[in-house]
TIPAZA-610574 format. One record per residue (C-alpha): residue number from 1; x, y, z. Coordinates in pm, 1 decimal, always signed. Layout:
N
 kolza       xx       yy       zz
   NUM        X        Y        Z
...
***
This chain:
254
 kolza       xx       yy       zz
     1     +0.0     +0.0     +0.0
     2   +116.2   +330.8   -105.3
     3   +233.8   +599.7   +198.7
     4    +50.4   +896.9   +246.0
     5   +380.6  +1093.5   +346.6
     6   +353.2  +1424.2   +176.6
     7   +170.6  +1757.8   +259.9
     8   +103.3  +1598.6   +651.7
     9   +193.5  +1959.3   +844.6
    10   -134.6  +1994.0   +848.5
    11   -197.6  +1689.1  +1154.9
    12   +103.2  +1845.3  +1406.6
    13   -128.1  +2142.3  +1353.2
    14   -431.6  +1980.6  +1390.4
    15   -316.1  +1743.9  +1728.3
    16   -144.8  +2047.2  +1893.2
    17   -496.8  +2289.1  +1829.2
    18   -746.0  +1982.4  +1890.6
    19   -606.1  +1760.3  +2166.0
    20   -417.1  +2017.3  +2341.7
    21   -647.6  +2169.0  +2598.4
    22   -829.6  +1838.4  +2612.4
    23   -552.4  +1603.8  +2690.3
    24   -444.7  +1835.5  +2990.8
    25   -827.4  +1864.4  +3117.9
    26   -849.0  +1458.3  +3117.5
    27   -534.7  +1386.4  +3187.3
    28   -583.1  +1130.1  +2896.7
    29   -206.1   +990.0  +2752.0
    30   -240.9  +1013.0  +2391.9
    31   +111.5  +1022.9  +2219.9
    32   +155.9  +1202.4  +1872.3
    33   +433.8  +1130.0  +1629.3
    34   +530.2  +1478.5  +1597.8
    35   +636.7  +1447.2  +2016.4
    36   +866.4  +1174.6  +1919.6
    37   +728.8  +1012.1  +2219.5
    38   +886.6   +685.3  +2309.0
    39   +743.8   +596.0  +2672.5
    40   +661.0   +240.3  +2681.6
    41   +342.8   +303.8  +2938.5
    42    +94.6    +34.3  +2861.0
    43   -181.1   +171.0  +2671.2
    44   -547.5   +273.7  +2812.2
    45   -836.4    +44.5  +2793.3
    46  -1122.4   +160.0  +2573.2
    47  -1420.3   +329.7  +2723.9
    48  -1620.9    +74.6  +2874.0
    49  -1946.9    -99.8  +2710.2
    50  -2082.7   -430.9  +2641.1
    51  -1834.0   -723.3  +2552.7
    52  -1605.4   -698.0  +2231.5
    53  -1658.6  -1011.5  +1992.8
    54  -1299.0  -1015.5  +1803.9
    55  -1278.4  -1039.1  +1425.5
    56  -1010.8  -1127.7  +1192.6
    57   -676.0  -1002.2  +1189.1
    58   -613.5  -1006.8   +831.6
    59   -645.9   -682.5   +606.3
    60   -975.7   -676.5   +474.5
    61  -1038.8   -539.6    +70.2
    62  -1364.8   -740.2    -17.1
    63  -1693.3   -543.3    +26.1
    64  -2005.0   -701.7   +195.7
    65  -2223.8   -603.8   -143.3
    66  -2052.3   -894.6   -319.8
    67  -1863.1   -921.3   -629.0
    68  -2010.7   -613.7   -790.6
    69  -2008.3   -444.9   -491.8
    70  -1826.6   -135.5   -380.4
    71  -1661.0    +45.1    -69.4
    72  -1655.6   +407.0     +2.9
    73  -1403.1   +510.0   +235.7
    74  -1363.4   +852.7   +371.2
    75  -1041.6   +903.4   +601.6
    76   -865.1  +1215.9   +800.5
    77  -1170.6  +1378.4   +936.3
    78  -1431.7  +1438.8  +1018.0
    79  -1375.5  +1830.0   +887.8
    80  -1629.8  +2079.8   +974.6
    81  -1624.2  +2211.4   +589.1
    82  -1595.4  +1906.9   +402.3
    83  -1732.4  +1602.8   +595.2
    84  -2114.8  +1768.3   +566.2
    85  -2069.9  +1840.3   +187.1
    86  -1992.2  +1455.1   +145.9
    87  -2257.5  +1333.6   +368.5
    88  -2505.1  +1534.8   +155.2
    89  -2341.3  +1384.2   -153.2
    90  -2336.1  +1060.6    -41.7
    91  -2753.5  +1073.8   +147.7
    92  -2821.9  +1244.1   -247.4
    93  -2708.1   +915.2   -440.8
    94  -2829.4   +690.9   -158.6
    95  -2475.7   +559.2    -53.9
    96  -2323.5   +446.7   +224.8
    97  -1969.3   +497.6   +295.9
    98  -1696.1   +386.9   +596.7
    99  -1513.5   +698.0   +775.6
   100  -1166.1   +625.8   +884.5
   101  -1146.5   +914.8  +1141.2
   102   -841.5  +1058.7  +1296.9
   103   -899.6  +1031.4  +1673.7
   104   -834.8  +1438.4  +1768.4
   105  -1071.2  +1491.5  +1456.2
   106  -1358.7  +1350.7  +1645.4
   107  -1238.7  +1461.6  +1971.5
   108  -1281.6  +1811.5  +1845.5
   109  -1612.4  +1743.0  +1624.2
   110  -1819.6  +1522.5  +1798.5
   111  -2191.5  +1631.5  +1598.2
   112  -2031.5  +1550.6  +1303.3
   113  -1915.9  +1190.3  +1430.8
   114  -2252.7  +1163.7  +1547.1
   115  -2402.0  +1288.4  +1225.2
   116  -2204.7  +1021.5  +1040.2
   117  -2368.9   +767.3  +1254.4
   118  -2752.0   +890.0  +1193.7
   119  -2679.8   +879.4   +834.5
   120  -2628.6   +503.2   +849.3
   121  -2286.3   +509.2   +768.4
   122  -1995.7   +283.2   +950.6
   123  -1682.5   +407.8  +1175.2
   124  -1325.1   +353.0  +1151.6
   125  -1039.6   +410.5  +1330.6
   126   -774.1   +580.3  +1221.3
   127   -513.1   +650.5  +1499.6
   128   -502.4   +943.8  +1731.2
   129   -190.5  +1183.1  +1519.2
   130   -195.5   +992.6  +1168.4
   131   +199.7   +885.6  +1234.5
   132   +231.3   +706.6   +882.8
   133   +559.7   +556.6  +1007.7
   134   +323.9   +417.0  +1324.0
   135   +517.4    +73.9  +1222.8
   136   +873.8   +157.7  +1284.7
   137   +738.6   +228.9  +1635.2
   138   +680.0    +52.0  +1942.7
   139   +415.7   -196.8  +2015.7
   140   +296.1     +9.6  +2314.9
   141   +305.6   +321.4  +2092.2
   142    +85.3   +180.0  +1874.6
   143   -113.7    +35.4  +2094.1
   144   -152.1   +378.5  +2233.1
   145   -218.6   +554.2  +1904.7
   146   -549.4   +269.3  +1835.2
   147   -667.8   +219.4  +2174.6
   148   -702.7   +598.8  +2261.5
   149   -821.8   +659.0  +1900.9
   150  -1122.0   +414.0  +1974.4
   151  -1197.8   +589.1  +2254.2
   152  -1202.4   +909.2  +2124.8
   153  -1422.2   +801.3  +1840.3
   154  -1672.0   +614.1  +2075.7
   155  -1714.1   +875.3  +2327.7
   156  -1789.5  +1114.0  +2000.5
   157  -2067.6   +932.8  +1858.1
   158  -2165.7   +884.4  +2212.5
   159  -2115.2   +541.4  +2239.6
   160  -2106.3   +370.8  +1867.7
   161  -1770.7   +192.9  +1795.3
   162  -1588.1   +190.2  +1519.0
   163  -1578.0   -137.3  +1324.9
   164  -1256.4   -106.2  +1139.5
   165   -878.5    -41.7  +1187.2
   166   -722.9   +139.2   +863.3
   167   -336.9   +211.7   +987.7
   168   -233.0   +571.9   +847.3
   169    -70.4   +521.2   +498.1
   170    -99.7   +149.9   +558.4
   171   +161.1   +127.8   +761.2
   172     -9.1   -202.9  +1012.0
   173   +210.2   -439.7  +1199.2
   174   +101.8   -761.7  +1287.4
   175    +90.9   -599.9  +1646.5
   176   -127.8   -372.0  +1514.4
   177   -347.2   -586.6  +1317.6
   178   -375.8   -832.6  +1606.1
   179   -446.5   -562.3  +1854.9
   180   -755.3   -393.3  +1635.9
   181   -919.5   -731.8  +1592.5
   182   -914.7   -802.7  +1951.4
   183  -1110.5   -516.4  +1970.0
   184  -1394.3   -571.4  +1722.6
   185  -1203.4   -357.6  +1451.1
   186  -1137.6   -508.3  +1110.2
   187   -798.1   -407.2   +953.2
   188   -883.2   -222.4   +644.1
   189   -670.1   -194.9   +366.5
   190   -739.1    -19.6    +21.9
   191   -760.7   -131.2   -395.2
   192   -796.5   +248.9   -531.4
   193   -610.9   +498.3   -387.1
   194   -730.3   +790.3   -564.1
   195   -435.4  +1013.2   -479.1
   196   -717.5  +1301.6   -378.3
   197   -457.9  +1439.3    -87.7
   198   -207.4  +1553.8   -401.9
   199   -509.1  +1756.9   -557.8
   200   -425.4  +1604.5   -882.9
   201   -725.7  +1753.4  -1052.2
   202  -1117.5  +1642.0  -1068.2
   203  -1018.1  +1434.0  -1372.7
   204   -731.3  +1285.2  -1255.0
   205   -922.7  +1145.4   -964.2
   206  -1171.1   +987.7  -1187.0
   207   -962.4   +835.1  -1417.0
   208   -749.8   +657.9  -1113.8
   209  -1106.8   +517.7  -1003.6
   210  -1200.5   +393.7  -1361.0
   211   -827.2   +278.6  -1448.6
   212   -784.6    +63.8  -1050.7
   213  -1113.6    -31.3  -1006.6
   214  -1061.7   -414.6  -1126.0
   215   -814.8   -434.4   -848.8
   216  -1095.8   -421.3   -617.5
   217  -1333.4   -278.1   -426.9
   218  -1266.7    -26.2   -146.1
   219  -1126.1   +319.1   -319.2
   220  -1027.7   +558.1    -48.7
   221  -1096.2   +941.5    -50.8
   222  -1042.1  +1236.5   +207.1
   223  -1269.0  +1468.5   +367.5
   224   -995.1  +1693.6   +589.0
   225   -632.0  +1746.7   +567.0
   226   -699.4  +2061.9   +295.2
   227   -901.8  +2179.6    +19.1
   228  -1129.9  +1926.1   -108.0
   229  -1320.8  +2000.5   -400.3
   230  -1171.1  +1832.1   -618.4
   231  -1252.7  +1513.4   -403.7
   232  -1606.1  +1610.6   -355.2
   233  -1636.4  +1678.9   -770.7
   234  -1465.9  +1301.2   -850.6
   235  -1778.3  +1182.1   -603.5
   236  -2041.1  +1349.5   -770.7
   237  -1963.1  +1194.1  -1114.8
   238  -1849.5   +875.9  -1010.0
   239  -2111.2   +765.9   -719.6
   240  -2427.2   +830.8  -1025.3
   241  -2194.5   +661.5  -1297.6
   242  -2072.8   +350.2  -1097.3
   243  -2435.9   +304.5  -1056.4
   244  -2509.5   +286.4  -1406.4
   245  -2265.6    +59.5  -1438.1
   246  -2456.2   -182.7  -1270.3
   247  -2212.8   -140.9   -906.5
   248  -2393.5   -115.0   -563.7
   249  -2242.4    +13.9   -258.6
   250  -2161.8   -104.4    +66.1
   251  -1908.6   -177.6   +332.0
   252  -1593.3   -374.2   +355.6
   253  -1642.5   -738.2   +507.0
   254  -1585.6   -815.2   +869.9
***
């Protein structure tokens, strides 16, 4: 899977502005790669709640909609700009989509995470700081950087789980992958990476879905992390046209 590595600045910002003042009111030990921190503290347990039933380790690509089927996945946000202009896209073509959210994200935008999860759509985490070199770290930093991210997300939708683990820039460890399942969340990998983050152009975007789309199933998109027009312009041609082409929509297997 390819590394998101480029044009990141935009998460130290985001962690220092978004966890800052909560972190010190909580007292809550979430670690960001931009700290550099390397303190082997075992990790916080998830907010509390009804048993966990564990799922697969492995990376997961298939959708549930079957061999014509197709996965939406939104990552980075939620973003107060973008994430509502894609949840009106997506409740417009009837679609249903899985958001890979960035733990401070929700932290800081908890009516959207909630709003996500009235629209009938499915959570993911996605770490706490987006560290896409989260495997060259420590297991306990990892562990850190899923199990506070879970929480985070939970306590946001007030109380719904995310189902998935999708490692920034795909950069899972078996830790990781082991850890995430034990916890109800299915790795998630990706067959499309549409390369939205670079702003290659509306076009662009489209033609990477049409060209990669016989590698499988579950493209990947972003609502935050910039400007994202272009991203919501690829969706509004390709969710109508997909359709027509006799795909239906749904989430990635379990």
């Amino acid at each position: 899977m390819a590394r998101h590595g480029g044009g990141r600045g935009w998460y130290g910002k985001m962690v220092g502005a978004a966890l800052g003042v909560t972190i010190l009111a909580t007292g809550a030990s979430v670690w960001t790669a931009q700290a550099g921190a390397t303190d082997d503290a075992p990790p916080r347990a998830a907010a509390p709640g009804k048993a966990v039933k564990p799922v697969e380790a492995t990376i997961a690509h298939a959708s549930e909609a079957g061999k014509r089927g197709i996965n939406i996945t939104i990552d980075d946000g939620p973003d107060p700009k973008w994430t509502p202009v894609i949840l009106d896209l997506l409740r417009e073509h009837e679609v249903k989509a899985t958001f890979c959210m960035v733990g401070g994200q929700a932290e800081a935008h908890p009516d959207l995470v909630k709003k996500v999860v009235a629209a009938g759509h499915r959570l993911c985490d996605h770490s706490v700081s987006h560290n896409t070199a989260m495997d060259k770290q420590s297991e306990a930093y990892q562990s850190k950087q899923i199990l506070d991210a879970e929480r985070m997300i939970t306590k946001a939708s007030g109380g719904v789980r995310p189902m998935y683990y999708r490692a920034p820039g795909g950069a899972f460890t078996p830790h990781s992958r082991q850890l995430a399942a034990s916890r109800g969340m299915r790795p998630l990998g990706w067959n499309v990476d549409t390369k939205d983050f670079e702003l290659p152009g509306t076009e662009a975007i489209v033609a990477t879905v049409e060209r990669e789309l016989p590698n499988g199933p579950t493209l990947l998109f972003h609502d935050a992390g910039g400007d994202r027009t272009q991203t919501v312009e690829a969706l509004r041609r390709l969710l109508p046209q997909l359709k027509e082409q006799g795909y239906t929509f749904g989430f990635p297997v379990r």
